[in-house]
Structure formats: structure tokens, C-alpha cells
C-alpha positions in Angstrom: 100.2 99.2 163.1 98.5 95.4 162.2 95.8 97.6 161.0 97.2 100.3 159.0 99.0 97.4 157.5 96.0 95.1 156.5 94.4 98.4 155.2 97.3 99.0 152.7 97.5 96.0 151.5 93.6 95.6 151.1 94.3 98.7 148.9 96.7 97.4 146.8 94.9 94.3 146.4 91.6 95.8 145.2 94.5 97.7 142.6 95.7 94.4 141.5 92.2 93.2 140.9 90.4 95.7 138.6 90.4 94.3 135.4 92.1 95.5 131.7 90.0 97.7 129.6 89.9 96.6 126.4 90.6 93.0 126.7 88.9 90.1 123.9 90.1 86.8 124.6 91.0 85.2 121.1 89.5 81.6 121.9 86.2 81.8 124.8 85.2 79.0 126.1 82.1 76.8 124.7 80.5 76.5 127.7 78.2 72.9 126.6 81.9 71.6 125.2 83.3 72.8 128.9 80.6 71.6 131.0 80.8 68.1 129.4 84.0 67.2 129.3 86.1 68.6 132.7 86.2 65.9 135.1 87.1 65.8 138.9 90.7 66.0 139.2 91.3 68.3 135.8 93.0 71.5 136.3 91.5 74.5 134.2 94.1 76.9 133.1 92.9 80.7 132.4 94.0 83.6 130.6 93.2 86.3 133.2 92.0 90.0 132.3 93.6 91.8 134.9 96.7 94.0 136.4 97.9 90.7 138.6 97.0 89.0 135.4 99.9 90.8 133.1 102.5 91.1 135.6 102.5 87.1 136.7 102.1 86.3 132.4 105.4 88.6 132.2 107.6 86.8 134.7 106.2 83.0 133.6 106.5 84.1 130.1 103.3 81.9 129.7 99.8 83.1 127.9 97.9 81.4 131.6 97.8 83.7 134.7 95.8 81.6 136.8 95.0 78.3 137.6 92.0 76.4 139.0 91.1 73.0 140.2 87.5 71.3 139.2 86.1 69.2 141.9 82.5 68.6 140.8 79.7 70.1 143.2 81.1 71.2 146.5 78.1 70.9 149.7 76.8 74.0 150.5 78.6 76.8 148.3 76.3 77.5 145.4 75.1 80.6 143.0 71.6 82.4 143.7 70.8 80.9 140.7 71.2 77.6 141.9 74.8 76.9 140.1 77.2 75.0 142.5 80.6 75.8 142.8 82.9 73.3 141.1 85.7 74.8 141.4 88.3 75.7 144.2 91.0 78.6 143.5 93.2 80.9 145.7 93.4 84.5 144.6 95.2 87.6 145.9 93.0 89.6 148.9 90.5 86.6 149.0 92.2 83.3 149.9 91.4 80.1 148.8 87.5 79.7 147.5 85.4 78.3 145.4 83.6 79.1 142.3 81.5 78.4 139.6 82.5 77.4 136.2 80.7 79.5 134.8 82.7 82.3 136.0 85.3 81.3 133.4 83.5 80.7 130.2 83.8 84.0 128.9 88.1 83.4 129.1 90.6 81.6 126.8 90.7 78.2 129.0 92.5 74.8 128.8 91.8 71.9 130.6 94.7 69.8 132.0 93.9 66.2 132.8 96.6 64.0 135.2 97.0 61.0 133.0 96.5 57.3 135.1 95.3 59.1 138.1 93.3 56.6 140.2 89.9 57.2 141.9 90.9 56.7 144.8 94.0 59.3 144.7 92.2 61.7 142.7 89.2 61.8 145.6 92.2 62.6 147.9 93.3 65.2 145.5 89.8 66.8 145.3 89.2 66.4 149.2 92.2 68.6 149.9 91.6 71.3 148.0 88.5 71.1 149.2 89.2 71.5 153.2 91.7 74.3 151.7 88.7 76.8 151.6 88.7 79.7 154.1 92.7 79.7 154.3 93.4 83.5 153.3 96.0 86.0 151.8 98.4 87.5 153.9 97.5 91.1 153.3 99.8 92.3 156.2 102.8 91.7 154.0 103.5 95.0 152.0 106.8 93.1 150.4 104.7 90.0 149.6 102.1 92.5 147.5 104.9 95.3 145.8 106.4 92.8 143.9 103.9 92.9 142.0 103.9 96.6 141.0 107.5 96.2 140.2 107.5 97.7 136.6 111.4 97.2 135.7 112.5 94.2 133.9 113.4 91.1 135.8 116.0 88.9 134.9 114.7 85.5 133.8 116.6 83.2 136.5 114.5 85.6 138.7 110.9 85.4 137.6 110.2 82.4 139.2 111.4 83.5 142.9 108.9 86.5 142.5 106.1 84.6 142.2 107.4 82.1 145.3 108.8 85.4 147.4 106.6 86.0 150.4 106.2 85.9 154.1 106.2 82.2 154.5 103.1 81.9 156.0 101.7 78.1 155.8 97.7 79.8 155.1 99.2 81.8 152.5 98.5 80.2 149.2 98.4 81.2 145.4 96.8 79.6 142.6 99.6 77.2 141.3 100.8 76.3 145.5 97.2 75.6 146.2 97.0 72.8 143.4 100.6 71.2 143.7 99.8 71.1 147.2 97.0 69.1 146.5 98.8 66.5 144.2 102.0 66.3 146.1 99.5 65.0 148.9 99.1 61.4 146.8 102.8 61.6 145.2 101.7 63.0 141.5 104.7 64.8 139.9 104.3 68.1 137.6 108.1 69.2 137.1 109.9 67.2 139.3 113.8 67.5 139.5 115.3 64.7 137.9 118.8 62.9 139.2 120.3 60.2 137.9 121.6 57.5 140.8 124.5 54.5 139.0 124.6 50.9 140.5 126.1 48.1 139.8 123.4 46.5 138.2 121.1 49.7 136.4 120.8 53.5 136.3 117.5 54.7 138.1 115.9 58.1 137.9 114.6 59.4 141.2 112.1 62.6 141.4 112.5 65.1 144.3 109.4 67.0 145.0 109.7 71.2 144.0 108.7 73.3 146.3 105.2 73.7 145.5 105.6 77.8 145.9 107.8 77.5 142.9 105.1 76.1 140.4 103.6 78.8 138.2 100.2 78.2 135.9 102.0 77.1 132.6 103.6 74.4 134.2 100.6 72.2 134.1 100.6 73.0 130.4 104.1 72.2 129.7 104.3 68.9 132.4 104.7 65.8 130.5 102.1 64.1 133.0 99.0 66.2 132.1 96.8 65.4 129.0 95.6 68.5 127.2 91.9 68.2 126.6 90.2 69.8 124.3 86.3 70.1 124.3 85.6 70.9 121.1 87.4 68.2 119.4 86.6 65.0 122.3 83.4 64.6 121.1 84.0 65.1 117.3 84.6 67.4 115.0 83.1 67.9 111.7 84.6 71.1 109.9 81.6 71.2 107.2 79.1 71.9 109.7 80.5 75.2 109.8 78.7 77.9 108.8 81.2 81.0 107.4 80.1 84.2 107.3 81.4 84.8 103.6 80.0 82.0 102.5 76.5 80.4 102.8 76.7 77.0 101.3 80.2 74.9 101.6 82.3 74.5 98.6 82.1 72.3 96.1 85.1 70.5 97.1 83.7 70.0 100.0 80.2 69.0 99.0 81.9 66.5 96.7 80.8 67.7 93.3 84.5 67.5 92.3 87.9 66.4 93.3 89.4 68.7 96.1 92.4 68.8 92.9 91.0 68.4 89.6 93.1 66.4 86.4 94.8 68.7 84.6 94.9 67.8 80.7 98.3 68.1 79.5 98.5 69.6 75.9 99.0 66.6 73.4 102.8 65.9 72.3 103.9 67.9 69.1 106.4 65.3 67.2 109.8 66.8 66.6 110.7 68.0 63.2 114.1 66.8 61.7 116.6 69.3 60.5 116.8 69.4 56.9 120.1 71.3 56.4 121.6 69.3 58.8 122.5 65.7 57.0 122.0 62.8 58.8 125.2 61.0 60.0 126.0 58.0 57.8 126.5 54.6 59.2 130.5 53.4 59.7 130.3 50.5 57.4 127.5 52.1 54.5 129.4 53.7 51.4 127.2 56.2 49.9 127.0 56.0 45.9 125.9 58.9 44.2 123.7 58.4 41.0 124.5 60.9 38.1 122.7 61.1 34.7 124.3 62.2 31.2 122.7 62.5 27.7 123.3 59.3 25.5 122.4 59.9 21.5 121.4 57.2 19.2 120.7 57.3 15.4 117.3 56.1 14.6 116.4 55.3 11.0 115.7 58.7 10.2 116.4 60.7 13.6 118.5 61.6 16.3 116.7 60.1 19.3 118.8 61.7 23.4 117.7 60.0 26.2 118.9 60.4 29.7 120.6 57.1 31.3 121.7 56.9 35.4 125.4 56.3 35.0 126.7 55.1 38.6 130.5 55.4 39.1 132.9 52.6 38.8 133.7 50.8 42.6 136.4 51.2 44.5 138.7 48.3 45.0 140.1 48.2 48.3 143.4 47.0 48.6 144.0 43.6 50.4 144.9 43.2 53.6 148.7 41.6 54.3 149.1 39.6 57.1 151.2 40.4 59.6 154.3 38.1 60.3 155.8 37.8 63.3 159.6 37.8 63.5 
């Protein structure tokens, strides 16, 4: 019965394995940025290709399937090439192992670094995982493997349990169990639970531990005590060494033969023309005196001479004031 058991589930393991046709990650890896900057301790987050790869990105909502931790050159596991293996992971139908990095440079990665992580604790860290290798899946566990063939919505306050809902077993690990494992060994948190404990004197926070079956890929990406690293831009980034494909030499903008937002010339103020049939409003106090001209006629000594004279018209008195008397 053991048998026929470890057969089926070897079956449906090798089914969760094969990979999507038709997958392009949007963002691969540079593997000389990679290679350069990962560090002992980091934990690098992928964007798996396939079937187990969809299902676990479903029920953690997340764009990370699987999770890996780098712990430089481990003794004795290397490629034919020559590549060591820096890397230890757990994965469905082979346990926990380790592997090279460059198995992941052709995925969408990210690089999680534990921020004030001594040497000391982050040797420990690495050491774990390390003595981890060998421990295996527990293929014997039909349940454990269906739930991920499941293919009818799960409610939300459910996804997580899927991914922790197994046989128990302690050599039974996934990706994300494998690595919280490792960094509940020196007391580093990830999403710890939070309660709040009142004294007399101050209100203290203490952390409980998660189970570490509980912890899916993303939460290394969303924990406030991991550093997001990313290779290209550690080492500098200059945007006009790029070289488009549209576009052979870089703008002029950017080659700095002119402002990035040249002065615009505004068009030269026009002065605003007065209304002509509209008269111009008199002051209060000005009295306007119109000028009039008639025809005066003289006698010369032998001629009429007419001549045109202004004539203005006579003032107007204005009438005094009278005081006021007050009764």
C-alpha cells in the first residue's frame, strides 16, 4: 500500500512540475548585476513557470511562487561545469536541495536582504539551511499533493491554510517553511503577530513567532524587515547609456544641445485702443465749458470785413451757502 502510494504521488509530482508553454518573464535577471550583488543571508524571490507555480501565485495573490535562500559556495555540490551551488531550496517530489544560481537567471527575480543582520547570526542562518539538505517531500500524502489540483475558487481567509495543510511531518518542508525556519533559529521576524501589553509605566509591543508553515514567498517581499535590492540600480545607473532600438544617437535634450523645456517667446503686448463713442467720464469737481463761434461784421473804410470770434458762455454763479443755525 506504502508503495502504490509513493508511486501516485511521484506521479502527481512529476504533473506539478512540467513547466507552462508559452511563458516570457517580463524582467530576467542580469546575471553579472545578480552575481555581484546577492550576499549570504539574501533571500531570492522567483517567478516560477510552472503548474505548482500558478496555483501557489493564485492562493498568495502574489507575482513570487517560490523562494530561495543564497548561501555562497556550499562543499561538495557543484555543476559539471564547475559552478557551485549557492543556493538551498525545498521543492515538491525533491526535498530540500541546493542549486546554482544560475538556474534562475533566466526568471523575473528579486533579492530580499534582512536589514542589521549580524555575521555571526546570519552564518547561523546559512548553516541551517545548509544541514537542511537531504530532508525530502512527503510523497505518501495524497491530501498533502490534491490540494494543489483543486481548480475551484478558494476563499481568501483560506488560501493561506492550503499552502500550510499537510501531514505534519517535521522532514516535510516547502520553500517559504524551509527559510523562516532558518531565521526563526536566531530570532529574526518576517510577519510576526503583534500584541500590545499596558503597564504602569509604558505600552510595549511583543512579537509571537508564526508558524513557519504559514509563511508564503511574497511575505519576504512585503516584510518591513527585508531590504529590496536591486542589481541593476546598486551599482549605478546611467539612463543615457542606453541604447534604443528606435533611436541610434540620444536626444538632444539629453545630449545637452538644448534645455529639456525650451523659452517660449510670448507675442509682444498690443496696447488697448480707447473707445471713441464712448466719452470719457468727467471729473466731480471739473465743469466743462463749451467754446462756440458766431460771425462778427465790421465796416472797414470801404468794405464789409466777417470774421469768426470764440464766444464762451457767461458763468454760472452758484448760489451761497447759508449756514445752518442750530435752535
Amino acid at each position: 500500500m506504502g508503495v502504490m502510494l509513493d508511486t501516485i504521488g511521484q506521479l502527481i509530482a512529476g504533473y506539478l512540475q512540467k513547466e507552462v508553454p508559452g511563458y516570457e518573464p517580463f524582467t530576467p535577471s542580469d546575471p553579472e548585476h545578480l552575481r555581484g550583488v546577492i550576499e549570504p543571508g539574501d533571500v531570492l524571490l522567483v517567478e516560477g513557470n510552472n503548474r505548482i507555480s500558478g496555483i501557489i501565485k493564485y492562493l498568495t495573490q502574489s507575482t513570487w511562487s517560490h523562494g530561495a535562500l543564497y548561501v555562497g559556495p556550499v562543499d561538495g555540490a557543484h555543476e559539471p561545469d564547475g559552478e557551485p551551488h549557492v543556493l538551498i531550496e525545498a521543492n515538491i517530489g525533491e526535498g530540500v536541495t541546493s542549486a546554482p544560481l544560475s538556474k534562475y537567471y533566466p526568471y523575473h527575480t528579486r533579492v530580499c536582504r534582512p536589514i542589521g543582520l549580524s555575521f555571526e547570526d546570519r552564518t547561523t542562518v546559512c548553516r541551517y539551511a545548509i544541514n537542511r539538505i537531504g530532508f525530502g517531500y512527503d510523497t505518501k500524502n495524497i491530501v498533502d499533493l490534491m490540494r494543489y489540483l483543486i481548480p475551484l475558487p478558494v476563499p481568501q481567509r483560506w488560501r493561506r491554510r492550503m499552502i500550510a495543510f499537510g501531514s505534519g511531518d517535521p522532514t516535510k518542508i516547502i520553500c517559504s517553511a524551509l527559510i523562516a525556519q532558518a531565521f526563526d533559529a536566531v530570532r529574526y521576524p518576517i510577519l510576526p503577530k503583534i500584541t500590545r501589553a499596558a503597564s504602569r509605566k509604558a505600552r510595549r509591543e511583543i512579537l509571537h513567532i508564526r508558524d513557519s508553515s504559514l509563511y508564503m514567498p511574497r511575505d519576504f517581499d512585503i516584510s518591513p524587515y527585508f531590504e529590496i535590492v536591486k542589481p541593476t540600480i546598486v551599482h549605478g545607473f546611467d539612463y543615457t547609456a542606453l541604447h534604443w532600438a528606435d533611436k541610434q544617437k540620444p536626444l538632444p535634450e539629453v545630449a545637452g544641445e538644448f534645455g529639456v523645456f525650451p523659452e517660449i517667446k510670448s507675442p509682444p503686448l498690443v496696447p488697448q485702443e480707447v473707445d471713441e463713442e464712448a466719452p470719457l467720464p468727467a471729473a466731480a469737481e471739473e465743469v466743462t465749458v463749451e467754446t462756440t463761434m458766431i460771425e462778427r461784421v465790421t465796416v472797414s473804410e470801404h468794405y464789409l470785413a466777417v470774421e469768426y470770434v470764440p464766444v464762451r458762455p457767461p458763468e454760472r454763479r452758484m448760489k451761497p451757502r447759508i449756514p445752518e443755525t442750530v435752535a
